[in-house]
Structures are given as C-alpha cells and as structure tokens.
C-alpha positions in Angstrom: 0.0 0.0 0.0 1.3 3.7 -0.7 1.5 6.0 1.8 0.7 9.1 0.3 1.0 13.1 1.4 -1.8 15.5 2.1 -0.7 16.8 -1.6 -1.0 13.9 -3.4 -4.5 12.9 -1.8 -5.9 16.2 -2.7 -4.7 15.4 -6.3 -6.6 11.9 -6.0 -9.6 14.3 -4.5 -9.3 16.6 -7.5 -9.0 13.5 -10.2 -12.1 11.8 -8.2 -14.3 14.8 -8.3 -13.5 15.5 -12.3 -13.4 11.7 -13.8 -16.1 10.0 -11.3 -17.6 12.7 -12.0 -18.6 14.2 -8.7 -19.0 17.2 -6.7 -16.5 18.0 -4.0 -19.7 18.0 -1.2 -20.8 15.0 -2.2 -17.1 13.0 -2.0 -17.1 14.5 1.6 -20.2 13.1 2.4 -19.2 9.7 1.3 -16.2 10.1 3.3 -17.7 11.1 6.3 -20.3 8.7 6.0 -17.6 6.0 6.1 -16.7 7.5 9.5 -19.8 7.9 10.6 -20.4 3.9 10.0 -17.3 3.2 11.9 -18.5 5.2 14.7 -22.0 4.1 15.0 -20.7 0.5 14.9 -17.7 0.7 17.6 -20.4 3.4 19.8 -20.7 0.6 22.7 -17.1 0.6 23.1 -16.4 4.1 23.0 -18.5 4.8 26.1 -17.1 3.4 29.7 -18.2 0.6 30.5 -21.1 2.4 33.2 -22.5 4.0 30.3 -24.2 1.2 28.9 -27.5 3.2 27.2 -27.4 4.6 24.0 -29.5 7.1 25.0 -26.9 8.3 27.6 -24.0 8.5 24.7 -23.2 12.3 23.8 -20.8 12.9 20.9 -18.8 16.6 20.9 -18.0 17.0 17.3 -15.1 19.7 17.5 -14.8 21.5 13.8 -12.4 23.8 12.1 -14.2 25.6 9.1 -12.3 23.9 6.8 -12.8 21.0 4.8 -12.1 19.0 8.1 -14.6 20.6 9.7 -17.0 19.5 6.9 -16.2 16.2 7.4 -17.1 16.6 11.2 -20.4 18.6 10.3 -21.1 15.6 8.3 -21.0 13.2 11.1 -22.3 15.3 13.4 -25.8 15.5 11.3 -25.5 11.6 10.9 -25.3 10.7 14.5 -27.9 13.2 15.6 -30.3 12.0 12.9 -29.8 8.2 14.5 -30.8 9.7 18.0 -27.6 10.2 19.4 -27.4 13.0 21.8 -24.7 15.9 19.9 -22.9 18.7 20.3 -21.2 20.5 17.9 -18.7 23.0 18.4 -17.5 25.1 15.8 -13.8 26.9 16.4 -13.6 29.7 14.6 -9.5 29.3 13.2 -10.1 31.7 10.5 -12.4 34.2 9.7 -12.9 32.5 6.4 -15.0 28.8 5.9 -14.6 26.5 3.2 -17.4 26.5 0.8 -17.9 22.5 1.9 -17.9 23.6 5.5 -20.9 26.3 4.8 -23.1 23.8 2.9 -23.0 21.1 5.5 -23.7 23.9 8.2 -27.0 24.7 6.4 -27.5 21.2 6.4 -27.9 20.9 10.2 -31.3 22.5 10.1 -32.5 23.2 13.0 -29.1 22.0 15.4 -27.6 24.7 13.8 -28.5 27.3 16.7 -27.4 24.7 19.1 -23.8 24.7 17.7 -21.3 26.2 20.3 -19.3 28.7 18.7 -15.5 29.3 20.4 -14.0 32.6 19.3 -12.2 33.2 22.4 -11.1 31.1 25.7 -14.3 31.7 27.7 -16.3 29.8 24.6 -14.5 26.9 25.1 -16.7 24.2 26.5 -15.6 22.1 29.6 -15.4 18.4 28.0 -16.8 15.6 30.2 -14.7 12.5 31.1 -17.7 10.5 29.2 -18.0 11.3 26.6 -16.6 10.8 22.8 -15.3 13.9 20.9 -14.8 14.1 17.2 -11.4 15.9 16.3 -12.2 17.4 13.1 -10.7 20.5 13.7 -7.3 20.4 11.0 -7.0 17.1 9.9 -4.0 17.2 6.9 -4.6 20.8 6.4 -1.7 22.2 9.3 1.4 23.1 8.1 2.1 25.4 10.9 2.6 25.3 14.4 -1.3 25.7 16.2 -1.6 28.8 18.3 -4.6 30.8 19.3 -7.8 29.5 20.3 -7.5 26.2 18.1 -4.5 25.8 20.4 -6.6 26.2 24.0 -9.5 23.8 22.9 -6.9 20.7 21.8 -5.6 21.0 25.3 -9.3 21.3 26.7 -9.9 18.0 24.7 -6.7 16.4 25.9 -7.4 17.0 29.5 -10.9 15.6 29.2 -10.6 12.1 29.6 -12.8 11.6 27.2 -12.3 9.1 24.4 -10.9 11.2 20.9 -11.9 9.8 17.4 -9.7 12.2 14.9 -10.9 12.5 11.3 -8.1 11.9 8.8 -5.4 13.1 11.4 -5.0 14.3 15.3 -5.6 18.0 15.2 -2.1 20.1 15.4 -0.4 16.8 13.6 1.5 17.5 10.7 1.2 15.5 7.4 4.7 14.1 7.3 7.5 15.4 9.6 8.1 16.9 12.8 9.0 20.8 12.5 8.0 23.1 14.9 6.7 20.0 16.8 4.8 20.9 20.2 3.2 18.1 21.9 0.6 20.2 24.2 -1.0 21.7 20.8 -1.7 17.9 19.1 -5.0 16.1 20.0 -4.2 12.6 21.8 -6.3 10.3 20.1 -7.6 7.3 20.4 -8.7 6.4 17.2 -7.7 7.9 13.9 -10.2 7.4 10.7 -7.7 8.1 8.4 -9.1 8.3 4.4 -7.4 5.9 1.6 -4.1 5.7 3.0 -2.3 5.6 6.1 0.0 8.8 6.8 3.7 9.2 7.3 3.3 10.9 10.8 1.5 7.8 12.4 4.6 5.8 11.8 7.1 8.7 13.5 8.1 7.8 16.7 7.9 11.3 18.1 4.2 11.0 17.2 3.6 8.1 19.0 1.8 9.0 22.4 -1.0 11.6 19.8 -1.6 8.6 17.7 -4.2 5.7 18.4 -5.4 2.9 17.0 -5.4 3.6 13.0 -8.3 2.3 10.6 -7.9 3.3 6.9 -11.1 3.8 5.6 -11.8 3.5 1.2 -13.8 6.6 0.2 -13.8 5.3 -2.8 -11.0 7.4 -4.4 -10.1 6.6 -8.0 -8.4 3.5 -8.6 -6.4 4.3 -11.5 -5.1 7.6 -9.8 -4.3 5.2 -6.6 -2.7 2.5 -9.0 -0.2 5.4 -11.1 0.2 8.0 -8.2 4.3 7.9 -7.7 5.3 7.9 -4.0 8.0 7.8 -2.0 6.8 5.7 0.8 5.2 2.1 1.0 3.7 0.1 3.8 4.7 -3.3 4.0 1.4 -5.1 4.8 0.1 -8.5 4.0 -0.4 -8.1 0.8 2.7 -7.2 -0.4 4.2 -9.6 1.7 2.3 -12.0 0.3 3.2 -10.9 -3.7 6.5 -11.7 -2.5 6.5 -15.2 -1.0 7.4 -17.7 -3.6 6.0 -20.8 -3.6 8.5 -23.8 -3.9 8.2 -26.2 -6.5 7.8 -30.2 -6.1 11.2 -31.0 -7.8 13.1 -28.6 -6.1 16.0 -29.8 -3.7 18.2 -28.0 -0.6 20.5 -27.1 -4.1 17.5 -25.2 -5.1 17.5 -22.7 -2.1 21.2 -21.7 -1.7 24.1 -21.6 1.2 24.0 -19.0 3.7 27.1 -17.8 5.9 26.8 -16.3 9.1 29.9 -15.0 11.1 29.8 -14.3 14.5 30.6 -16.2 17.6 32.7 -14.1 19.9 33.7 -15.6 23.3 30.5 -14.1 25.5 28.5 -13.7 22.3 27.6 -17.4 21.2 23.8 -16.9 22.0 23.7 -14.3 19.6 24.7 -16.2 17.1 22.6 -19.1 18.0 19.4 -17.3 17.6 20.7 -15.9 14.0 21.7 -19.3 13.0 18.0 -20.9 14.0 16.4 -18.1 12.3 18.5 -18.5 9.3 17.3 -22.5 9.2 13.5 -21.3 9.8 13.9 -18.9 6.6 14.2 -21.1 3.3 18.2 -21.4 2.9 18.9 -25.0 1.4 22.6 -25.2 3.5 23.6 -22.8 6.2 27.5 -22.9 7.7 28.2 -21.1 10.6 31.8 -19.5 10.8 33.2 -20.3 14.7 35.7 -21.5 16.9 36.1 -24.5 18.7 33.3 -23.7 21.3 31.0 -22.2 18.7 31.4 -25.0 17.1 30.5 -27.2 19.6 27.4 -25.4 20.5 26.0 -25.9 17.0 27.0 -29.5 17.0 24.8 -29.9 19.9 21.6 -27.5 19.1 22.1 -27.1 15.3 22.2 -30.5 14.0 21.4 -29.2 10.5 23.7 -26.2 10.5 27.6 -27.1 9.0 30.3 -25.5 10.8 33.2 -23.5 9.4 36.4 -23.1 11.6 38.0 -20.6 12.7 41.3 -20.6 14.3 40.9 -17.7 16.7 40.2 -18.1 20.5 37.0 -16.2 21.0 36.8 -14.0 18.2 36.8 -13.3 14.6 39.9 -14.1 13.4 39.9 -15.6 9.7 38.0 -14.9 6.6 36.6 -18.5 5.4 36.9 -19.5 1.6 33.6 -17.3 0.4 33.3 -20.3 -2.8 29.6 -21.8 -3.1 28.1 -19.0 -0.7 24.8 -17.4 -2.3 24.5 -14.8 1.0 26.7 -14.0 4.5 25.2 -12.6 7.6 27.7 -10.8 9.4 27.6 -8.9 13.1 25.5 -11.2 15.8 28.0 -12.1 18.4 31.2 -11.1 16.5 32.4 -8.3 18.5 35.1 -5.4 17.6 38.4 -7.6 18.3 41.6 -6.1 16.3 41.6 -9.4 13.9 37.3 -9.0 13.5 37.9 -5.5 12.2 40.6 -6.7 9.7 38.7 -9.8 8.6 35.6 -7.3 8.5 37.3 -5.3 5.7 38.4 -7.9 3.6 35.3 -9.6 3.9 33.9 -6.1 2.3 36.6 -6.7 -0.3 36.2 -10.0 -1.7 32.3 -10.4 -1.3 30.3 -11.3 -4.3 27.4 -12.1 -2.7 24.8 -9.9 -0.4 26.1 -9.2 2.7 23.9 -8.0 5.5 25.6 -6.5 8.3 24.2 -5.9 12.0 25.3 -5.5 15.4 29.3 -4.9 15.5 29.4 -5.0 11.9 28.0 -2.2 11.9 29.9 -0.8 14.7 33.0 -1.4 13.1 31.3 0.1 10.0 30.6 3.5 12.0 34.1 3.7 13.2 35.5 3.2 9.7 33.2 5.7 7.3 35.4 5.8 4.3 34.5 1.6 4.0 30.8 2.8 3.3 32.2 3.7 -0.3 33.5 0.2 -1.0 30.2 -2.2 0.1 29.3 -4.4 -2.3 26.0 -3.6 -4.2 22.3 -5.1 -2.9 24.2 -4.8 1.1 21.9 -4.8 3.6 22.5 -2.7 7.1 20.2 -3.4 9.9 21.2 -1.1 12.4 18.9 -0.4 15.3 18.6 3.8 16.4 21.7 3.8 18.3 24.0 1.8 15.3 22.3 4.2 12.8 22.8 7.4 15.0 26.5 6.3 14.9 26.3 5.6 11.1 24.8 8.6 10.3 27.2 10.4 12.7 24.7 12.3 14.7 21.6 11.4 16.4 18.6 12.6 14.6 14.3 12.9 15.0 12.5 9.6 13.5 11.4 11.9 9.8 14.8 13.1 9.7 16.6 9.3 10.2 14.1 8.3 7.6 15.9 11.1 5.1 19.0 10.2 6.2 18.5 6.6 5.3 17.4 7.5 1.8 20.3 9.8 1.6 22.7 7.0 2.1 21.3 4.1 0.7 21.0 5.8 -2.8 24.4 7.1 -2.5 26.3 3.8 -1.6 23.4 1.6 -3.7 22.4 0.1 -0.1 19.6 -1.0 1.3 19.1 0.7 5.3 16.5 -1.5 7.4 16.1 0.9 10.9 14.4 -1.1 12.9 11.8 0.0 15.6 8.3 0.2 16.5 8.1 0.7 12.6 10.6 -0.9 11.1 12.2 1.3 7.8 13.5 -0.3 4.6 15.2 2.4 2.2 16.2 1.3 -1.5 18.4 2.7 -3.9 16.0 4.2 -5.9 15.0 6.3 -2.8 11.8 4.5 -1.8 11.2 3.3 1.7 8.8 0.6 3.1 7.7 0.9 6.6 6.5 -2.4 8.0 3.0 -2.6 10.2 3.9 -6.4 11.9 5.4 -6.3 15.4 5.1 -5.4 19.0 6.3 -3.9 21.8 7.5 -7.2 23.9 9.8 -7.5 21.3 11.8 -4.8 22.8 14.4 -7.6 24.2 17.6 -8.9 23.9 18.1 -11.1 20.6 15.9 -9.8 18.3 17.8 -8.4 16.3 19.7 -11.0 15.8 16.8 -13.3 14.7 15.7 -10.6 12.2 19.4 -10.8 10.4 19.4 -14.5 10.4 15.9 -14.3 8.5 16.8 -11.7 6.0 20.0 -13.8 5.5 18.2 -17.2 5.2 15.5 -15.1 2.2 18.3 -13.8 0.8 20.2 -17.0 0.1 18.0 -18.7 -0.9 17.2 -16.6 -4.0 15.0 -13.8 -2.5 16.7 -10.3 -4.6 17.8 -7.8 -1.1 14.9 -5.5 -1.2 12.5 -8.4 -1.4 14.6 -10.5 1.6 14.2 -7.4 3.7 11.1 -6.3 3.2 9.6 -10.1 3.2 11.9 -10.4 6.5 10.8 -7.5 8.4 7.5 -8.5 7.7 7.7 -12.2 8.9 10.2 -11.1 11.8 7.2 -8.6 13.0 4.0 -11.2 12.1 6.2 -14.0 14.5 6.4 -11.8 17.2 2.9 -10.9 17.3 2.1 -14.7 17.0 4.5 -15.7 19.6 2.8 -13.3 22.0 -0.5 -14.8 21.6 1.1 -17.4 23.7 3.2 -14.9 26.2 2.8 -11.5 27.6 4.6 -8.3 26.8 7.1 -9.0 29.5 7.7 -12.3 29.2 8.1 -12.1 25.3 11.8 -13.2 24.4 13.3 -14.1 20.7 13.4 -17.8 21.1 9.2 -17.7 21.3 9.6 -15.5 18.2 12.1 -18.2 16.1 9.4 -20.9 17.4 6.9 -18.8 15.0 8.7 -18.2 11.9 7.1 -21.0 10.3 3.2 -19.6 11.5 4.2 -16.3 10.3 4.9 -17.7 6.6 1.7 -19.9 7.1 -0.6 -16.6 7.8 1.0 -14.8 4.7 
C-alpha cells in the first residue's frame, strides 16, 4: 500500500471529483459517512463501560471551518439524525470557511443554533470525562505550528478524559514530519479514521503518544489515480508480503534454495549467534554454515544438528575470513564483537564479497568507526542497524522523519539497502523508496531480536530472495512471529526464542 501526502491525496480528491464525476460535497459526504459507520458500529465501546445506554452516549463534534470541519459537520448530522445525543462545536480558526464547511452547516437544520461557537477562551466548553469527541478541527490541512484559540481547545480535549476519534489526522499533527513540533498543541487520540491511506506521521516515533489505534477507511477514491500516483513511501502489509513469497516447486531440492554464511561467535556472544543461526534454518536457505571457533562450534553441534560448521582458528573472536566459494549470502555482526583481527577480517570480507552481505550489530559498529569503508560495500548490502547503530552511522543522532531522510540519503548514494528497525521498522532502496513495515510489538523490545531478524533476512536472501525483497519479506515475517508468539506470552515475558518458534506460522498466515 502507498503512503501518500496531504498533496497527493488532494490530487486523487481533484482526479475523483473530475473523472467519477462528482461534486466535491458529495465526496465528503461519502467520506464522512464511512466514518460515521465506523463510529455508529464501535459506539458501545467508546463509552465506559457504566454507560451502557445509548441514549446516555453524547458525541462533541469539535470542527475547524475547513474542509475538516465538513467532514465533522457531516457526522455530526448523521449521528444526531440516528438519535444520538450531539454537540457541535464550531472553532472559529479563520475568519474564512470552506465553501464544503458552509453547505454542510446549512444542512444541520434546525441543530444549527445549538452549535457552540469558540471565538475566544471563555467559549471553550468544559469536556466531560464520558463522553466521545470528534477531532475534526485540522486534519491534513496544518502546516504550521497551532496557536490561538484552536490551540486552547486541543488542550481542553486532551485534558478531558474523554475518548478522541480524529478525522483523517490528530488535530495540530502535521502530514509528514516533525518541525516546529509541540506536543501540548496535538490532539491525543484514540482512534484515527484516516481516508485511503495511512500517513507518514502515524509511523514517526515522536508521534507516537498523539496517535491511536489507526483504521484506513476506502472513500472510494479513484483507482487508476491510486494504482499510477508515484510515491515515495510504501507500507509493507500483508499483501505485499504475500506478492513476495514464492511458492516452492515439487522438484526442487536444498540445491534449489542456496548456502547461507553467518559469522559471528565471539567468546561471550555465542547466544547471539545461535538465535541468528535458528532463524536463518526457519527462513528457506537449502545449506547454512556457521563460521566459529572450537566452542562455537560445539554449541552448533549440539543444538544445530542441521547447520555445518566452518572453523576458525581464533580463540574467542573473529579471526579468519573462510573460503567465500559456493556461498549465495553472508550474515555478518551477531555475536562477533570489535576484536583487532574481526575489524581486519571485516574489511576484507567487504573486499572479496560477491554475494549480499547484510551486516548488523558490530558489523555495523566497526562500519561506523570506519566511514570511508561505506564507499566500498558491495552492491544489494543490507545494514540493519537499530537507532543507536544508525545514530553512529549517520554520525549524529537525529528525529524519527529526519533518520528516515537520512536513510534515503545514504542508501541511494552507496546503492544500499538501510533497514532501521523499531516500532516501525524502515526499509530504504536505492531508488529512494522506503517501506515501513505494520507487523510487530512492543514485547519484542528484548535482547536477541535483532539477531533473529538478520538471520531471516539472510536465510531469504540465500535462498534466491533479490535484497529488497529479503528485507522487506523479513521484516515482515520477523514482526508477524512476534505478534504470534505473544498470543502465547505477555509483553514481558516475550523473548526471541518464542519469536524463532513462529517463523514457520508467520509464513503460514501470509
């Protein structure tokens, strides 16, 4: 699915309204009425639980005089005319109204004298703690700071207690980055009904405590618009997930589906490289070698019966660059540590590959303490660097939209892919796009993770899977195990052995 601006949307608006053909009032009432079903369905659990009669439910529908505000005005007609108890309340941002915003006044009738207008800080209602409001005060239409009275009513509706529905976007959100951002002057919502497409600020971690629960509603914008529009940004959901998973054929054979390498195995580390190794094996490769010393070795002996072992002659660490013959991709960084010999052996690993290399964990350390390398990685790389290793990369720490620009920046200069992982894990390609992926959970904020995502990623890609489609495909599968896994645990008690034990489920579900 694209994830497209405010710009672009009001283009697919414009291209609906002239080739449906239809008129701008009546695409907002079709989009509101699509929130207006949402809300009317999910009504009973909107409402505390001790207001249990519908007749007791009161909706505050809070409206710019904007288009936003149309949309609100919209709803605010529906719900009262299926005997819902509402309140509008109209804040007067400009001394100008949209010409949608006007029509859908008139169409109040007879609430129209009811509707509280807020002009100045005494008209502000005082919002009950039982209510439901309706933000439809901005939605993508900011792209300046909020000040003034719009400013005083968001923090009215924040300090309610009251659950917040926003229409399209949290009021005092902006469409894509984080400039000028002031948390106190953004609705906290609960729910967003967003129209089409999901937005780039709901994936932002700065973002995270305004933003609910998301539900992308179709207003039926056109298709062929949709299908052509270029954008920069994709989501990686099920369903491209699922154009990517290849099917394997009958005749095929462990030939068919590549050898991986994964190097690691630093005295202290072995775990880490255990849990890449296992994900590797749950991921498609045919063969998988794991490059160790003695005691690495002996560990995969004893829990990897499937995985082959390659030695290295170090005690502890990194010390020796295998042969890289017969190898179709190498996972690098889980467990290896930033021993002398590893950094050495890191560098001529960079030299001699042929074959995708994705680098994690002190790979990427080393990586960050050795810029100038970034020139010489092999085409199709893949870097998985968690916020820390990509603050290092990037050589200064940066806000969520601007790590997502630096990503771009340096994956289409090197010809690398960048997966950032997080909440929301980032993919950027050398063309400049980025896929954000919508699997995952918080319990897997532990120790190991990481190293199970590189190990999958590694496992796609040797086994035929091209780097964007290993990473994207990864991420995804990575994030869908997790959320299966905790089916079965809590939040707390989540760790990345329950997520390997899922990898298979996750591929099932796709």
């Amino acid at each position: 699915m694209k994830i497209l601006t405010a710009e672009k949307l009001r283009e697919a608006d414009s291209y609906t309204i002239k080739h449906e053909p239809i008129k701008s009032v009546d695409l907002m009432e079709r989009a509101a009425t699509a929130c207006f079903n949402w809300i009317y369905d999910q009504a009973p659990n909107l409402f505390p639980p001790n207001i249990t009669e519908e007749k007791d439910y009161i909706f505050y529908v809070v409206c710019g005089v904007g288009n936003n505000g149309g949309d609100g005005l919209v709803i605010a007609r529906q719900l009262s005319r299926n005997g819902y108890q509402v309140k509008v309340v109209v804040v007067h941002i400009s001394d100008s109204q949209s010409k949608d915003f006007k029509t859908n006044f008139d169409r109040l009738g007879k609430d129209k004298k009811n509707a509280i207008d807020v002009k100045s800080e005494k008209d502000v209602p005082e919002f009950p703690d039982d209510a439901v409001i309706i933000d439809a005060i901005f939605g993508t239409g900011l792209n300046r700071p909020v000040e003034g009275i719009a400013r005083v009513v968001i923090q009215a509706m924040n300090q309610s207690g009251s659950q917040v529905v926003a229409i399209d976007m949290p009021s005092g959100l902006f469409d894509c980055n984080t400039a000028n951002f002031e948390p106190d002057a953004i609705t906290v919502s609960n729910h967003i009904l967003t129209f089409q497409t999901p937005k780039l600020a709901f994936f932002l971690a700065e973002n995270s405590q305004h933003v609910g629960k998301v539900h992308i509603l179709d207003i039926g914008l056109d298709r062929e618009f949709l299908e052509h529009v270029e954008s920069d940004y994709h989501l990686a959901d099920n369903v491209v997930a699922s154009r990517l998973r290849r099917p394997r054929g009958r005749f095929t054979h462990k030939g068919s589906f590549g050898h991986a390498l994964l190097i690691g195995s630093q005295k202290g580390k072995y775990g880490a490289s255990m849990l890449s190794a296992r994900s590797c094996l749950r991921s498609g490769c045919g063969l998988l070698t794991v490059h160790a010393d003695d005691a690495g070795a002996a560990l995969i002996h004893q829990f990897l019966p499937e995985a082959m072992h390659s030695e290295d002659g170090g005690k502890g660490h990194f010390s020796s660059l295998p042969k890289l013959d017969g190898y179709t991709a190498i996972g690098v960084g889980p467990g290896l540590g930033m021993h002398e010999d590893s950094i050495r052996q890191l560098k001529l690993l960079i030299q001699e590959a042929k074959v995708p290399l994705i680098l994690d964990a002190d790979a990427l350390n080393i990586l960050a303490e050795n810029p100038t390398w970034m020139a010489f990685l092999p085409k199709n790389t893949i870097l998985t660097p968690h916020p820390g290793e990509f603050a290092r990369l990037a050589g200064e720490k940066l806000s969520h939209y601007d790590c997502l620009q630096k990503q771009r920046e340096l994956s289409v200069k090197h010809g690398i892919y960048i997966l950032l992982k997080g909440a929301h894990s980032s993919l950027s390609l050398p063309d400049g796009k980025i896929y954000i992926n919508n699997t995952g959970n918080p319990g897997m904020a532990t120790g190991g993770m990481g190293d199970t995502l590189t190990g999958i990623i590694t496992g796609l890609a040797a086994s035929g899977y091209g780097p964007a489609e290993a990473s994207i495909l990864g991420m995804f599968v990575h994030g869908r195990a997790g959320d299966l896994a905790l089916e079965d645990q809590s939040e707390e008690s989540l760790i990345a052995t329950d997520l390997i034990n899922h990898i298979g489920k996750a591929f099932q579900s796709i």
